[in-house]
C-alpha positions as CSV (number, residue, x, y, z in Angstrom):
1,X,-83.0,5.5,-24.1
2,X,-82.6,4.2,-27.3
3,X,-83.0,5.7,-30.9
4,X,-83.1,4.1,-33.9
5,X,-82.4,5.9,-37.1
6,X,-83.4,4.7,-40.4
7,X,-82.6,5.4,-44.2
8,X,-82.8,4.2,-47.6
9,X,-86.4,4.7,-48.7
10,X,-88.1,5.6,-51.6
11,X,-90.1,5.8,-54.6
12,X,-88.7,2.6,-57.2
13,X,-90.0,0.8,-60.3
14,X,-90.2,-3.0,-60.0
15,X,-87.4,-5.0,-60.7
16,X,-85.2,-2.4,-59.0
17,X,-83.4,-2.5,-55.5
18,X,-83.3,-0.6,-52.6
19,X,-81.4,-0.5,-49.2
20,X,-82.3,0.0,-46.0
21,X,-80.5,1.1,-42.8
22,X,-81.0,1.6,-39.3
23,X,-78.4,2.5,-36.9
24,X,-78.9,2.0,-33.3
25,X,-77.4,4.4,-30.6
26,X,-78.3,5.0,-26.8
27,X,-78.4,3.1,-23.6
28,X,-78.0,-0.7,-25.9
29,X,-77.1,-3.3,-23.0
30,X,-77.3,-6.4,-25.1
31,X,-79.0,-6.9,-28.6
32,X,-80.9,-9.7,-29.4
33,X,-82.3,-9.0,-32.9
34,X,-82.2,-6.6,-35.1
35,X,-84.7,-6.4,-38.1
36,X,-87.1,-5.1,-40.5
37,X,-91.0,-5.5,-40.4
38,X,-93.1,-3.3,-43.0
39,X,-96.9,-2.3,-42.8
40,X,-99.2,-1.8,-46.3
41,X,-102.1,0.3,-45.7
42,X,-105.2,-1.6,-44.5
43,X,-102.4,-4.6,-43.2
44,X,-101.1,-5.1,-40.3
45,X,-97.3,-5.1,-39.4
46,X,-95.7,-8.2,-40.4
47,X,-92.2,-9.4,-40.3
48,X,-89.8,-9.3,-43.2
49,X,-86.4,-10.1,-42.3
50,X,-84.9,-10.7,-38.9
51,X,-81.1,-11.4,-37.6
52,X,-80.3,-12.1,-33.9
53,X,-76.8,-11.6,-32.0
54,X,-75.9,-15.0,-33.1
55,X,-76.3,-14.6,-36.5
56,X,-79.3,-16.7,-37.6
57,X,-81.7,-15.3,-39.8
58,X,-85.4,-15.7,-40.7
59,X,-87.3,-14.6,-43.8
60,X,-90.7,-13.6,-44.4
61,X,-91.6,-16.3,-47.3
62,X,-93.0,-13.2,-49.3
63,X,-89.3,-11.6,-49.4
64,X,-86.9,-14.7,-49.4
65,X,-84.2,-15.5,-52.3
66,X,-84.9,-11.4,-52.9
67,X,-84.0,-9.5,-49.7
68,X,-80.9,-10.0,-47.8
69,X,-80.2,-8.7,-44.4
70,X,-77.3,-8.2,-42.8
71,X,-75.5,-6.0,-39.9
72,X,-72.6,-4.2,-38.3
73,X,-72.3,-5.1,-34.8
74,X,-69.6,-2.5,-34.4
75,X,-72.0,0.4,-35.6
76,X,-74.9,-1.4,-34.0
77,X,-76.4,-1.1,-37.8
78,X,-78.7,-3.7,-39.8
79,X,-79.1,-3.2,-42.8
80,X,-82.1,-4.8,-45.4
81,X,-80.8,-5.3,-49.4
82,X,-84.1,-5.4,-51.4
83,X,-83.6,-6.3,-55.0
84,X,-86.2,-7.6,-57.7
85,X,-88.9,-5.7,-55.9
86,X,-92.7,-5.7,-57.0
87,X,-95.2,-3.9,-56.2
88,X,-96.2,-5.4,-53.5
89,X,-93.7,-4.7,-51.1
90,X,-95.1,-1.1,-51.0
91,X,-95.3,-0.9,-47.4
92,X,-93.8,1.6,-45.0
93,X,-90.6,0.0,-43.4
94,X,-89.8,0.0,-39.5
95,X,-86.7,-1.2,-38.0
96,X,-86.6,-3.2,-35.1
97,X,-84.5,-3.7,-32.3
98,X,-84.8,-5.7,-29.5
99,X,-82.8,-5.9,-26.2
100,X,-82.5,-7.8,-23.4
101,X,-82.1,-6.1,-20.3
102,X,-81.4,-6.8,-16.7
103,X,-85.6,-6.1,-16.4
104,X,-86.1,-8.4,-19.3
105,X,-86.4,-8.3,-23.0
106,X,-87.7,-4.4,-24.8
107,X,-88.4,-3.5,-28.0
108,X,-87.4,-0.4,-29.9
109,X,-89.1,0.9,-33.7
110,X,-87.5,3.3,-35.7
111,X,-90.5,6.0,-37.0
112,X,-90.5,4.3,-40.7
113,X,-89.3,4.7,-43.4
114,X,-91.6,4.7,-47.4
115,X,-91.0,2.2,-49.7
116,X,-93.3,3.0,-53.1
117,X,-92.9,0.4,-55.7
118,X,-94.2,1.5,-59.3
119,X,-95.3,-1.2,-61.9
């Protein structure tokens, strides 16, 4: 099994910044992405930032030039800088993790994490 454990929520005024992590630990055969999708009440779960084992990176277009993600391959962590946010990136945050196993590829979510920004 694998568990995902996140951090770095909260309730912000816009402009501000928050960060996000997520540390992976379990049975993790080989990663390939790690990243960040949020879901706004009445939305459905869409992709925000994403980084794969090789290091190339996609943005959702909503978030780029103000989120930066980045990880630690040695702590199996990803992290997710937010800065300038508005408050439209209220949404609650889910990290994701995808491996590929002998079976074929899995994901894994962590359980979310609230990000409230205030105008």
């Amino acid at each position: 099994q694998v568990q995902l454990a996140e951090s770095g929520g909260g309730l912000v005024q816009a402009g501000r910044s928050l960060r996000l992590a997520c540390a992976a630990s379990g049975n993790i055969f080989s990663i390939n992405t790690m990243g960040w999708y949020r879901q706004a009440p009445g939305n459905q779960r869409e992709l925000v930032a994403r980084i794969t084992s090789g290091g190339s990176i996609k943005y959702a277009d909503s978030v780029q030039g103000r989120f930066t993600i980045s990880r630690n391959s040695d702590k199996n962590t990803v992290y997710l800088q937010m800065n300038s946010l508005k408050p439209e990136d209220t949404a609650v945050y889910y990290c994701n993790l995808n491996i590929v196993y002998w079976s074929g590829p899995k994901d894994y979510w962590g359980q979310g994490t609230q990000v409230t920004v205030s105008s």
